[in-house]
N, C-alpha and C positions, 0 to 999 in steps of 0.2 A: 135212401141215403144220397143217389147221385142227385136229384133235385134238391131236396130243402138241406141236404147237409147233414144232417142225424137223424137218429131210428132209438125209438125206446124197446128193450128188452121186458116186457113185463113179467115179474116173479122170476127173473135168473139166480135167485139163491132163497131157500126157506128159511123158516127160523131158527133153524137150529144152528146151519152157517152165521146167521148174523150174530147169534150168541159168543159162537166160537170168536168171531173175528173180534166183537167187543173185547174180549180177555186183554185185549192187547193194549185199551185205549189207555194212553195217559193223558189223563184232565187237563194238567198244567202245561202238554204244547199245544201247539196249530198244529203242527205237521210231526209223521213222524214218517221215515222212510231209512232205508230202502228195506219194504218188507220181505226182500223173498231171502233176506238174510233172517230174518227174527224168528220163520217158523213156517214150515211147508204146507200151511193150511190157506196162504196167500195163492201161490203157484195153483196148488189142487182147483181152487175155486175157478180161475181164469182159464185153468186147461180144459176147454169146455168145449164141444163140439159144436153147438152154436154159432159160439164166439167165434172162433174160428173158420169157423164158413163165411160170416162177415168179412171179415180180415183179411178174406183170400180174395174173395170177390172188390172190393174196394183195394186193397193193396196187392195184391196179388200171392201167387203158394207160399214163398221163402219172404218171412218178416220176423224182426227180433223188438224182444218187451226193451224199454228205456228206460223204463222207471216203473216204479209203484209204491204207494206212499198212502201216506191215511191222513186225512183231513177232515181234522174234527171243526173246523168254520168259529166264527167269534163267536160270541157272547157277552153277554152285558156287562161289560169291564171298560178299563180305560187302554187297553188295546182291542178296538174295532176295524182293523184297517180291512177294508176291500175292496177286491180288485178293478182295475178300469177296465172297460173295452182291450181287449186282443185276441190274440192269435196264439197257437201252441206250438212243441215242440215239433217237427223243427223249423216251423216253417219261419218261426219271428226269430231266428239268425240266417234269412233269408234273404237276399234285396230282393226290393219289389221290380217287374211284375212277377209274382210269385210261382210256381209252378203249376200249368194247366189240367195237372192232374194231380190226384191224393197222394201223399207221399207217408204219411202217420193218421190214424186213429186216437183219437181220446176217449178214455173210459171214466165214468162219474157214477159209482158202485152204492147206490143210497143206501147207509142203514139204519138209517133215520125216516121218516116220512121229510119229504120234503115240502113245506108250503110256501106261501106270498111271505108270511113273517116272519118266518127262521133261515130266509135266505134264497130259496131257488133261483138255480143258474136262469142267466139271462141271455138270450142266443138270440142273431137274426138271421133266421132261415132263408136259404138259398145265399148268401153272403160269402161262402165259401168260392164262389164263381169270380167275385170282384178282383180276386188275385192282388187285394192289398191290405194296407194294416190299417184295422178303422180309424175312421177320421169324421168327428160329426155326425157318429151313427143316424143323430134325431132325425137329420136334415138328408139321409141316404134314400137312397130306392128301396131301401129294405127296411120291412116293419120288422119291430122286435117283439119279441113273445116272452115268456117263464116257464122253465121248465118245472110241473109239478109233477112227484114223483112220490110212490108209494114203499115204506122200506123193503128192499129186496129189485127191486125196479134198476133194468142199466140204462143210463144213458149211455149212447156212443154216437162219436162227430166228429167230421173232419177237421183236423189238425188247424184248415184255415179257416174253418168256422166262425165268426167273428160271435165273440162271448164275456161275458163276467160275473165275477158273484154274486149274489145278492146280498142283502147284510141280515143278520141275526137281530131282529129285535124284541128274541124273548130272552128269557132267562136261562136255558137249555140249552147246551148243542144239539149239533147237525152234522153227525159225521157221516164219512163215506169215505169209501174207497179210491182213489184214483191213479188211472196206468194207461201208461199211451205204447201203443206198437206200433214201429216205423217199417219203412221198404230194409231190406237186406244191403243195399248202396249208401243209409243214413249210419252218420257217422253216431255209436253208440255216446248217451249224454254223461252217463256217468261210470264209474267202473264199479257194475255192481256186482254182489258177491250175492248166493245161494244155499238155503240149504238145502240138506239130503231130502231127496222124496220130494221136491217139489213140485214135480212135474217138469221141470226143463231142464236144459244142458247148455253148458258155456264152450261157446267154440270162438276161437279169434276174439274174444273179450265181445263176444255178441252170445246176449242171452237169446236162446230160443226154444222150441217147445221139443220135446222128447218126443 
């Protein structure tokens, strides 16, 4: 993680969580969020001792979730939009030079297979170091790669990661998962609400883990 910036989780949920978590999709958005309101099978999934160990080691013991949200990606319609080159919470309400250490985690929860045609993120490793907002990726020090991912597979990557999504060009979605945990100092992004059992607790309007 401290060198290229992200680390894949292989097989962090089987298939019977991905079914679970499907129940929730609706067709007709992009996004739906904030899950850990909709249903405490969000929360369970991410309360994960792995994860966590991650999390501590790159952000350190005390860090609170920001967000988590479900992103079902385009599809062959006349809304295709996708994303440019950036950065994530919180570092892109940052000025640059941006902070020389991790300050948030990003998580990209496949539960879809992801390939070259239905999208996979597109990241340039070790880019997190640059401490700024891409600019000219093509023409940077850093080659870009795709992230392909197998459904059940986590991506996780530093906040300043330098990233974007791929675009959908089959007929199908590509949804997943996505939730980013910040340092315990980052100001929380939204006031999110929880339900029972989901594995965390709300203190000072910062969600964190039980």
């Amino acid at each position: 993680m401290n060198d290229r910036g992200y680390c894949i989780v292989s097989s962090f949920i089987g298939k019977r969580e991905k079914q679970e978590i499907k129940k929730y999709i609706e067709k007709s958005e992009k996004w739906q969020g904030d899950l850990f309101e909709m249903d405490n099978i969000f929360g369970k999934i991410l309360n994960n001792d792995n994860l966590k160990q991650i999390l501590q080691s790159c952000i350190g013991k005390s860090h609170l979730a920001t967000y988590c949200i479900h992103n079902l990606g385009p599809v062959e319609n006349e809304d295709r939009c996708v994303s440019d080159w950036h950065v994530d919470y919180p570092i892109h309400d940052m000025k640059e030079p941006y902070p020389d250490k991790c300050q948030a985690i990003e998580g990209i929860l496949a539960l879809d297979t992801f390939t070259l045609e239905n999208g996979a993120t597109h990241i340039a490793p070790g880019s997190h170091i640059s401490q700024a907002w891409p600019r000219n990726v093509e023409k940077s020090d850093f080659n870009t790669t795709r992230v392909l991912l197998k459904a059940g597979d986590l991506l996780l990557f530093d906040s300043r990661l330098w990233h974007k999504a791929g675009e959908n060009n089959t007929s199908r979605f590509r949804s997943a998962l996505v939730f980013n945990f910040a340092n315990m100092d980052i100001e929380p992004k939204d006031n999110i609400y929880i339900s029972p059992g989901c594995g965390f607790k709300k203190k000072n309007n910062r969600i964190i883990f039980n």
